[in-house]
TILUM-764850 format. One record per residue (C-alpha): x, y, z; residue in one letter. Coordinates in steps of 0.02 Angstrom, whole numbers, m for minus. Layout:
+--------+--------+--------+------+
!     xx !     yy !     zz ! code !
+--------+--------+--------+------+
!      X !      Y !      Z !    A !
...
+--------+--------+--------+------+
END
This chain:
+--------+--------+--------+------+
!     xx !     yy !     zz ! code !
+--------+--------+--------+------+
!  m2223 !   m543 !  m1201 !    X !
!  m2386 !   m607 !  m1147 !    X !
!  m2443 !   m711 !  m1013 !    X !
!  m2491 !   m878 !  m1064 !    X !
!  m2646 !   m954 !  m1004 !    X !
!  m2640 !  m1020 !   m819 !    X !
!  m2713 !  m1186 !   m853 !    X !
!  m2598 !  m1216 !  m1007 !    X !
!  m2440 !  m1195 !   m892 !    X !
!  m2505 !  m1309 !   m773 !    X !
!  m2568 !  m1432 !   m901 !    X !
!  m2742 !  m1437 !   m834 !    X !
!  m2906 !  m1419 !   m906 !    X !
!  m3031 !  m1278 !   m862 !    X !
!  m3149 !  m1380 !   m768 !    X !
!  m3000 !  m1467 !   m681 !    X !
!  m3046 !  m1507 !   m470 !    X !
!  m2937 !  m1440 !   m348 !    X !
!  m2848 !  m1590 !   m314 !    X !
!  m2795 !  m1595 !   m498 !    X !
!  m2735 !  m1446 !   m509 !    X !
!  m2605 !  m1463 !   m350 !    X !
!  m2569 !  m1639 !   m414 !    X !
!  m2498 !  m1552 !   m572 !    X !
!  m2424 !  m1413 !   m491 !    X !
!  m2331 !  m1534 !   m370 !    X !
!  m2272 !  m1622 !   m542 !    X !
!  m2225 !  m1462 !   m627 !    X !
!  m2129 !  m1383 !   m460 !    X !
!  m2006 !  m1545 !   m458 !    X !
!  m1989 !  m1547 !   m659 !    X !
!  m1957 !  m1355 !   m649 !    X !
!  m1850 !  m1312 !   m483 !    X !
!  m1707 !  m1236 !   m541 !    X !
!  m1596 !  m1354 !   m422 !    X !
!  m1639 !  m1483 !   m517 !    X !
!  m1615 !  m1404 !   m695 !    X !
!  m1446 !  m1284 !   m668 !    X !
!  m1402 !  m1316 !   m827 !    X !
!  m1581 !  m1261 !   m889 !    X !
!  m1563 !  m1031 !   m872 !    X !
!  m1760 !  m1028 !   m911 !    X !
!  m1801 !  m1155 !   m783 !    X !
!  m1806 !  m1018 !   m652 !    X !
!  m1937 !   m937 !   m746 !    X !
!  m2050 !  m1064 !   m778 !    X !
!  m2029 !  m1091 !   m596 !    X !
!  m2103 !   m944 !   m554 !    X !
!  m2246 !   m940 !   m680 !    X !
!  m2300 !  m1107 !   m629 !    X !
!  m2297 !  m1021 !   m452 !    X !
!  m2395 !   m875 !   m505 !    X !
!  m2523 !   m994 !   m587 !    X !
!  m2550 !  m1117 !   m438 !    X !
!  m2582 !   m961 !   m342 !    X !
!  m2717 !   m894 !   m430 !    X !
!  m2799 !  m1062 !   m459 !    X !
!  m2777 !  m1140 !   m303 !    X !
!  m2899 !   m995 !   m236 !    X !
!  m3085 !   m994 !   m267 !    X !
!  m3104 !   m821 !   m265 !    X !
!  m2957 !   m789 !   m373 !    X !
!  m3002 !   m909 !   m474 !    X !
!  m3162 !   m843 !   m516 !    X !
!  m3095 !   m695 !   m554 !    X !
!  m2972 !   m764 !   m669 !    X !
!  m3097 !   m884 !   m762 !    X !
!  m3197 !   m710 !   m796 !    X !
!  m3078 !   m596 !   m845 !    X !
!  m2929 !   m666 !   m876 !    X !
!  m2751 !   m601 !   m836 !    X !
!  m2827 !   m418 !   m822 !    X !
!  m2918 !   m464 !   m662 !    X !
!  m2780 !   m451 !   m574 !    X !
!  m2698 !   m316 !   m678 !    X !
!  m2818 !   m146 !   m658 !    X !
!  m2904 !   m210 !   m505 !    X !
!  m3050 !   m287 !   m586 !    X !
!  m3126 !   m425 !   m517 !    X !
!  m3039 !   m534 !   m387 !    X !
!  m3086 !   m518 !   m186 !    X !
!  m3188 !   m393 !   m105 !    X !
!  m3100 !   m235 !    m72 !    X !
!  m2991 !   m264 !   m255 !    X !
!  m2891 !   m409 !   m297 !    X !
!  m2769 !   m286 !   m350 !    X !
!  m2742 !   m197 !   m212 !    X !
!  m2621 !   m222 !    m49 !    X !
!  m2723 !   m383 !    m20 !    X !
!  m2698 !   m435 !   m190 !    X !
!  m2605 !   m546 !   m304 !    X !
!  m2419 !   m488 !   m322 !    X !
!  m2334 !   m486 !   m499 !    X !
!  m2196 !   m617 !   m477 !    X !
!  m2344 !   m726 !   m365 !    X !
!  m2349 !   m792 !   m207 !    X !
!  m2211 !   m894 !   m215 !    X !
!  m2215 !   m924 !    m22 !    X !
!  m2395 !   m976 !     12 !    X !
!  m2390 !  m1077 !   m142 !    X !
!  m2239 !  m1181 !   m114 !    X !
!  m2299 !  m1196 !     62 !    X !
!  m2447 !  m1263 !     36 !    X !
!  m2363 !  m1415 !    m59 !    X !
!  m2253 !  m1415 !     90 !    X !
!  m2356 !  m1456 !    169 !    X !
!  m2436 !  m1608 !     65 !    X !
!  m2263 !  m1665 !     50 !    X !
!  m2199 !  m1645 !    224 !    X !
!  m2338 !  m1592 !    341 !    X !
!  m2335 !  m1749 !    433 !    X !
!  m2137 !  m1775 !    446 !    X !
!  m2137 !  m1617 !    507 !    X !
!  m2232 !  m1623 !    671 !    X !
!  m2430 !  m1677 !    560 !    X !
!  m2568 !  m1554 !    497 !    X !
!  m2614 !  m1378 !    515 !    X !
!  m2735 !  m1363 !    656 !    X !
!  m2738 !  m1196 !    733 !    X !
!  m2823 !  m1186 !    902 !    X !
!  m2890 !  m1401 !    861 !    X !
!  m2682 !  m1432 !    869 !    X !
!  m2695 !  m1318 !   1062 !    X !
!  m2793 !  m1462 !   1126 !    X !
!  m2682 !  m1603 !   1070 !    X !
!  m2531 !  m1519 !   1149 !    X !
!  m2544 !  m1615 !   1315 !    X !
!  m2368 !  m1693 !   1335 !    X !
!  m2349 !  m1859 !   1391 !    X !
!  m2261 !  m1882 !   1580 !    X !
!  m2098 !  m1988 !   1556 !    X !
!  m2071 !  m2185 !   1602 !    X !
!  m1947 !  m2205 !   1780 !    X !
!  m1818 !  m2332 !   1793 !    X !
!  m1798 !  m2391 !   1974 !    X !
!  m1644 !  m2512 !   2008 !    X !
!  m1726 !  m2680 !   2156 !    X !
!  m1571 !  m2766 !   2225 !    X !
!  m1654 !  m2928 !   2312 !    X !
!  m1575 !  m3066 !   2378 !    X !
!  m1580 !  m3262 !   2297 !    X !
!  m1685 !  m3309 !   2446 !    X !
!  m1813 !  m3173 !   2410 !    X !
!  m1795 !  m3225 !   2222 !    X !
!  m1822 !  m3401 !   2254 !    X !
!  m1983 !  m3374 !   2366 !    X !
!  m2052 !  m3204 !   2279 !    X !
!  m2117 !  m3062 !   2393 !    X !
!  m2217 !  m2897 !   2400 !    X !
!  m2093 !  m2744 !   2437 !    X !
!  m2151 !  m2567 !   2462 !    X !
!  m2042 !  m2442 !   2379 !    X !
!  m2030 !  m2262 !   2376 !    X !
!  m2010 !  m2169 !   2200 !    X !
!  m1979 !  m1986 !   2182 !    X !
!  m2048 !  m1936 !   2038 !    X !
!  m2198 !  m1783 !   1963 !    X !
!  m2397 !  m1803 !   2009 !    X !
!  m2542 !  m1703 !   1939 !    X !
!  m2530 !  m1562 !   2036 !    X !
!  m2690 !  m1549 !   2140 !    X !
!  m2728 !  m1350 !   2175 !    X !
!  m2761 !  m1313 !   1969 !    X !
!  m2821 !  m1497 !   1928 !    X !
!  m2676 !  m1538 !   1817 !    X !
!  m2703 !  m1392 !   1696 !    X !
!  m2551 !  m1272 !   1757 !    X !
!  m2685 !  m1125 !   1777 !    X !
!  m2732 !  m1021 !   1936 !    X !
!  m2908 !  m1014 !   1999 !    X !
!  m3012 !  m1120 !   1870 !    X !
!  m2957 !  m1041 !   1718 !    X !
!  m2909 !  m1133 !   1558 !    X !
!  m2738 !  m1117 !   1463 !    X !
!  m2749 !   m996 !   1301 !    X !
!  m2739 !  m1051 !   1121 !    X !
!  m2534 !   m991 !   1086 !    X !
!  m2541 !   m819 !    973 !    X !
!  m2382 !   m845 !    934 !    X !
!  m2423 !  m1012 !    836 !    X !
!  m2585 !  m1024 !    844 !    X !
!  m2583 !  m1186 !    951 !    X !
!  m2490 !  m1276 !    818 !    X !
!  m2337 !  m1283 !    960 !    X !
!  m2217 !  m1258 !    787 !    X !
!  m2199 !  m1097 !    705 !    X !
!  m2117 !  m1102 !    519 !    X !
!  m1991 !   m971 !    429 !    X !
!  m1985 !   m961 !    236 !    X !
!  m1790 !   m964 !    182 !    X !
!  m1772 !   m959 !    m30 !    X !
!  m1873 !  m1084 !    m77 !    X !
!  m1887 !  m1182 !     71 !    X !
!  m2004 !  m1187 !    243 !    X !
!  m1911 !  m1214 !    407 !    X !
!  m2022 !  m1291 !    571 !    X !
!  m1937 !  m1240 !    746 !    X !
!  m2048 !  m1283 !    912 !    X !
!  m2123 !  m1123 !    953 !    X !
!  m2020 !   m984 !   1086 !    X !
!  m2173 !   m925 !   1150 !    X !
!  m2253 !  m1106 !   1215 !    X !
!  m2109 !  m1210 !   1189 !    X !
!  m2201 !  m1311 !   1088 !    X !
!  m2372 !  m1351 !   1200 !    X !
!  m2480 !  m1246 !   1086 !    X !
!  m2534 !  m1151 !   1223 !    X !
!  m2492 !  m1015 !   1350 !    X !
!  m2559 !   m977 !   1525 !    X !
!  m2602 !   m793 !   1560 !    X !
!  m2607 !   m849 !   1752 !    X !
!  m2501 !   m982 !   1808 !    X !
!  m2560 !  m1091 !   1965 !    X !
!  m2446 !  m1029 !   2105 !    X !
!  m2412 !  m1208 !   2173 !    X !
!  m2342 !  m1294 !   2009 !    X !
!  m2300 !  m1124 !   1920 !    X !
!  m2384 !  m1164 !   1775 !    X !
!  m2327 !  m1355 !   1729 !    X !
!  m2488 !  m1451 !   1782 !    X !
!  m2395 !  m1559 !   1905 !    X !
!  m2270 !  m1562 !   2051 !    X !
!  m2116 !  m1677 !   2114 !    X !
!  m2163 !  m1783 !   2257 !    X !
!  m2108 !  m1960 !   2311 !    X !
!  m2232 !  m2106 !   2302 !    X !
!  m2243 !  m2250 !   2401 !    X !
!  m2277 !  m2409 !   2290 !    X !
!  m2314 !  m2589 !   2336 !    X !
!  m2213 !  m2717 !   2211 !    X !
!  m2258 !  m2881 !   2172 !    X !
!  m2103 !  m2989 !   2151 !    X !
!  m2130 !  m3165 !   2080 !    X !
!  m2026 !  m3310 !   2136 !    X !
!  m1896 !  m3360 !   2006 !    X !
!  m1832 !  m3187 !   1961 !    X !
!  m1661 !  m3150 !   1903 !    X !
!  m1545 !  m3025 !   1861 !    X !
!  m1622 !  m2899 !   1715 !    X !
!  m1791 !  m2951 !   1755 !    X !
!  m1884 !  m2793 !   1708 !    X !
!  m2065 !  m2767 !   1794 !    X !
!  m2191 !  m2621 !   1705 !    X !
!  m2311 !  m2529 !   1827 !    X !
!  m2418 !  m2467 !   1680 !    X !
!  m2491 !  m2273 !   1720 !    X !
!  m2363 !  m2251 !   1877 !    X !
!  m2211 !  m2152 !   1807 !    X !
!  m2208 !  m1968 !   1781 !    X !
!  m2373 !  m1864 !   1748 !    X !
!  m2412 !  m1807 !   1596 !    X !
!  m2405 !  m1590 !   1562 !    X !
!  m2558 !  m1508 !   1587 !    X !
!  m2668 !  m1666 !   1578 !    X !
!  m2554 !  m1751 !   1478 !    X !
!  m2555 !  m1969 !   1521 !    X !
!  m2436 !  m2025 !   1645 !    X !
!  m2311 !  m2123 !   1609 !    X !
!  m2260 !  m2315 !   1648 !    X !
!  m2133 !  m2364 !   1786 !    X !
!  m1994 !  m2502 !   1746 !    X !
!  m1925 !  m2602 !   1900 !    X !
!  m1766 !  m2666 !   1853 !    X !
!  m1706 !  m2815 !   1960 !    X !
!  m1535 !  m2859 !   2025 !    X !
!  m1505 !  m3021 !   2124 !    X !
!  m1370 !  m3005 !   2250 !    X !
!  m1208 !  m3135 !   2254 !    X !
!  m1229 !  m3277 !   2372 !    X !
!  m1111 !  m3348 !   2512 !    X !
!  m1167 !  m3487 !   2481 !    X !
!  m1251 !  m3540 !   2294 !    X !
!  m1197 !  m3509 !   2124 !    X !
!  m1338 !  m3470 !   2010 !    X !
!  m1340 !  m3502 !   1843 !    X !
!  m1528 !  m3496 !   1762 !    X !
!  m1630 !  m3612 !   1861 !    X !
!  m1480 !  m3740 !   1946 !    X !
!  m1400 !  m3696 !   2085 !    X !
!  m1202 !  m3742 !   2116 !    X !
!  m1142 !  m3770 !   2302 !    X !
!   m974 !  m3812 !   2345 !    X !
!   m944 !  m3917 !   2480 !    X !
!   m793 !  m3946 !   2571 !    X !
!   m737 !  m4152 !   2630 !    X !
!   m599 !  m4227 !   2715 !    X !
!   m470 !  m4337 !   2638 !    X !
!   m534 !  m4471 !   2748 !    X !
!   m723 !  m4460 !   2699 !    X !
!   m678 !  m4455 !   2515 !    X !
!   m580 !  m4608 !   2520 !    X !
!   m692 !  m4702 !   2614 !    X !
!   m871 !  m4647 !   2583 !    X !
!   m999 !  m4562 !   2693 !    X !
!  m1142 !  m4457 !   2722 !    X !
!  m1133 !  m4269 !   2735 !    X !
!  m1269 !  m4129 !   2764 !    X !
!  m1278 !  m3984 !   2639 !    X !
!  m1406 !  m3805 !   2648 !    X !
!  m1557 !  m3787 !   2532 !    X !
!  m1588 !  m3615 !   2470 !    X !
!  m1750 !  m3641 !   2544 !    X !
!  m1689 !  m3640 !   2713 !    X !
!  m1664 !  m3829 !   2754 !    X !
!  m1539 !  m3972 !   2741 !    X !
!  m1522 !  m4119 !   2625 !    X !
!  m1408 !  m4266 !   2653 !    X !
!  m1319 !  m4333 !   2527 !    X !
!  m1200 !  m4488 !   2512 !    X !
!  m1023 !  m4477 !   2453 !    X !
!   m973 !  m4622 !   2366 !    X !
!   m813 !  m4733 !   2406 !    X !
!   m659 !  m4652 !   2333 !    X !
!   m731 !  m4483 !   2281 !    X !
!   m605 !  m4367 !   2164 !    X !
!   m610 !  m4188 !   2204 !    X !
!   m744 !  m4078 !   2090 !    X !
!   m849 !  m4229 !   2098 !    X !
!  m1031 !  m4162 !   2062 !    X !
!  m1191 !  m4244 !   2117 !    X !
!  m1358 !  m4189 !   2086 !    X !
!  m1513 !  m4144 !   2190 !    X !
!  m1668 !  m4138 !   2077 !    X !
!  m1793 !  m4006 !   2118 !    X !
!  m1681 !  m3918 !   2241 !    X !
!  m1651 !  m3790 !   2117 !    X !
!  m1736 !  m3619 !   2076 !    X !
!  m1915 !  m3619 !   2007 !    X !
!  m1939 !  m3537 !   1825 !    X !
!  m2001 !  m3380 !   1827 !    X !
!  m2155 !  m3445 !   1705 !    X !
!  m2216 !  m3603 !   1743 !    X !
!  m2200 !  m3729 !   1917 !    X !
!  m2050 !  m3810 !   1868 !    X !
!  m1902 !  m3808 !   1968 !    X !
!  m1699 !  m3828 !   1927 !    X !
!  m1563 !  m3912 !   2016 !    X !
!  m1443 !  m3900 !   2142 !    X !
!  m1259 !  m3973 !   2087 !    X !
!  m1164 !  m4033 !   2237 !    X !
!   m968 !  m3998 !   2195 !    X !
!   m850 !  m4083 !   2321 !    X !
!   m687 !  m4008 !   2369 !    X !
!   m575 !  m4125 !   2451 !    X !
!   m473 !  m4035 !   2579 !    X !
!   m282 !  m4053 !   2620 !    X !
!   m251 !  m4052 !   2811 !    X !
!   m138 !  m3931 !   2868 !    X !
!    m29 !  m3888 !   3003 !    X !
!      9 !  m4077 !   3067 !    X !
!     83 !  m4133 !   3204 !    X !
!    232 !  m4265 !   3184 !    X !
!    132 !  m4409 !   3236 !    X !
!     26 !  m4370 !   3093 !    X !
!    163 !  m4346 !   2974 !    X !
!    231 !  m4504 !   3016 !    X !
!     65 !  m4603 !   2981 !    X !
!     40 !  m4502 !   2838 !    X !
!    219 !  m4579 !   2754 !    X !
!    156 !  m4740 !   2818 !    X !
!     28 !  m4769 !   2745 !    X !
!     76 !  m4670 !   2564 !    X !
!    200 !  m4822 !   2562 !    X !
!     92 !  m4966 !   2565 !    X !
!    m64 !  m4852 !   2465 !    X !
!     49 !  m4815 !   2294 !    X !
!    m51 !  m4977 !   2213 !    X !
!   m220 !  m4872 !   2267 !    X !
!   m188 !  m4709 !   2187 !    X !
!   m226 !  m4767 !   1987 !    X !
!   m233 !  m4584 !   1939 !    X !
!    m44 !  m4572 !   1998 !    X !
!     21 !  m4706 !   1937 !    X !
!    m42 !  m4691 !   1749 !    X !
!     16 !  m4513 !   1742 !    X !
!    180 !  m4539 !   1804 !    X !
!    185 !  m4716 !   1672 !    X !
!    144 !  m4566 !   1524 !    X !
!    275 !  m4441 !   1607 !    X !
!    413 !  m4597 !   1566 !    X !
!    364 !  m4625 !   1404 !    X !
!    382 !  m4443 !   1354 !    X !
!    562 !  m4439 !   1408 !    X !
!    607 !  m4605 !   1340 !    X !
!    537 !  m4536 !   1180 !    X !
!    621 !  m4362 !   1188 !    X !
!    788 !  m4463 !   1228 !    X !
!    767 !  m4591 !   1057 !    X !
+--------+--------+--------+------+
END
């Protein structure tokens, strides 16, 4: 049976661009793959002859050939390249299925794939990136309320210094990979599909070294531990994260460094609760000065004292505030508060002269406990109820 006319089984005109004709061989290979038409047992064959026409027309050279002679350009060697189109370098009967497909492959999924075609151009892009460092700052809530400058030391790569950075020995440059031609991806045709894997030969730089540098055999940089000067602001917390932009890992032969994050931990206090900017402080007080009032001293996280008045008859878990005496916000001057919390203490281990006072005066006090007396009231009217 004969061949029918290229540009009628790709639906194009003669004078049809380039473009047009791999827009409608794009349209053709999804209306025509036989995956999508198994029910279809010619599909497969139209499959290929829109294959074997894209080929030819996709090619200038073959193209011309084909717009001169037709079908027997490529039939009894006629035409076609230099050295005869119909030769080992020529157009195979069934066509290039591979290079055609490919090609829209490529269109389709070029830049999902790892981006464009490049050759020796992709070689030069193939400097990697060094990696961002995470370094865990325990500091204590006095250093977090007042901020401070703490040198640390992070192990981490550098730009090695005997090849400049670019992994080679003596001066010379890294070579263009031959293996994938610096695309750092070589690709595998299986049925009907292309397959990307990162390169064996480069691992996926793009580009080999014929003689490594001694020093950093070959990687462009070397492990060494930095010494770093850290600027902690006042009013830091727990998961405050700092970024030292450019001081993390450096990049593979050239590649830009990386960033360094500073994770911050704020240590428990003995003394101070945290929670955001207010501070919570405990404070113990006798029996005595709860009942009858007085003034007590209580720490600062800043390092000094504030006295504060308890009030006549004082409950324990009282709270009283102390504006200001907080910790300052991390953005911005404000400060929080410090919450006084009292805890009225029990004596223990009394003597019997103490006891003895102690029963004293809880007889002639019952009218002064009004707490006591209107729980116990409630307690009797629960029973009495229960009883009715």
């Amino acid at each position: 049976m004969a061949k029918r006319d290229f540009y009628e089984v790709l639906g194009v005109s003669k004078g049809a661009s380039a473009d047009e004709i791999k827009k409608a061989y794009r349209q053709k290979a999804k209306e025509l793959h036989p995956d999508r038409n198994k029910d279809n047992p010619a599909s497969e064959a139209q499959f290929k002859e829109a294959n074997e026409a894209y080929d030819v027309l996709k090619d200038a050279d073959k193209k011309a050939a084909y717009d001169r002679f037709g079908h027997a350009a490529f039939e009894g060697g006629m035409g076609g390249r230099p050295g005869g189109a119909g030769g080992a370098g020529g157009f195979r009967g069934q066509g290039d299925f591979a290079s055609a497909f490919s090609d829209v492959f490529d269109d389709l999924f070029g830049d999902f794939m790892g981006g464009q075609r490049g050759g020796a151009a992709g070689g030069r892009a193939r400097a990697t990136r060094g990696s961002d460092l995470r370094y865990n700052l325990r500091v204590t809530l006095e250093e977090a309320y007042s901020g401070l400058q703490k040198t640390i030391q992070v192990p981490t790569a550098v730009p090695c210094t005997a090849c400049d950075g670019n992994g080679a020995e003596g001066g010379s440059e890294p070579q263009t990979c031959p293996t994938c031609s610096g695309m750092g991806k070589v690709r595998a045709q299986q049925g009907f599909f292309t397959v990307e894997r990162t390169c064996p030969t480069c691992n996926g730089l793009g580009q080999t070294i014929k003689n490594p540098c001694k020093v950093c055999h070959g990687a462009g940089r070397v492990e060494k531990e930095k010494s770093l000067s850290v600027n902690i602001p006042p009013g830091v917390e727990t998961g405050t994260r700092i970024r030292l932009a450019g001081e993390g890992e450096a990049g593979l032969r050239g590649g830009p460094t990386g960033d360094l994050y500073i994770f911050l931990e704020v240590r428990e206090h003995a003394l101070f609760q945290r929670e955001g900017t207010n501070l919570f402080c405990k404070v113990p007080v006798s029996m005595v000065t709860a009942a009858m009032g007085g003034d007590i001293e209580v720490p600062t996280i800043d390092g000094g004292k504030a006295r504060v008045k308890i009030p006549e008859g004082s409950q324990n878990g009282r709270q009283m505030r102390l504006r200001g005496k907080g910790m300052p916000a991390i953005r911005g001057r404000e400060f929080g508060d410090m919450f006084i919390e009292l805890g009225v203490e029990t004596p223990v281990n009394l003597t019997g002269r103490q006891k003895d006072l102690l029963r004293e005066f809880e007889q002639i006090s019952a009218e002064n406990n009004p707490q006591s007396a209107g729980f116990f009231r409630n307690v009797k009217s629960f029973w009495d109820s229960m009883k009715g």
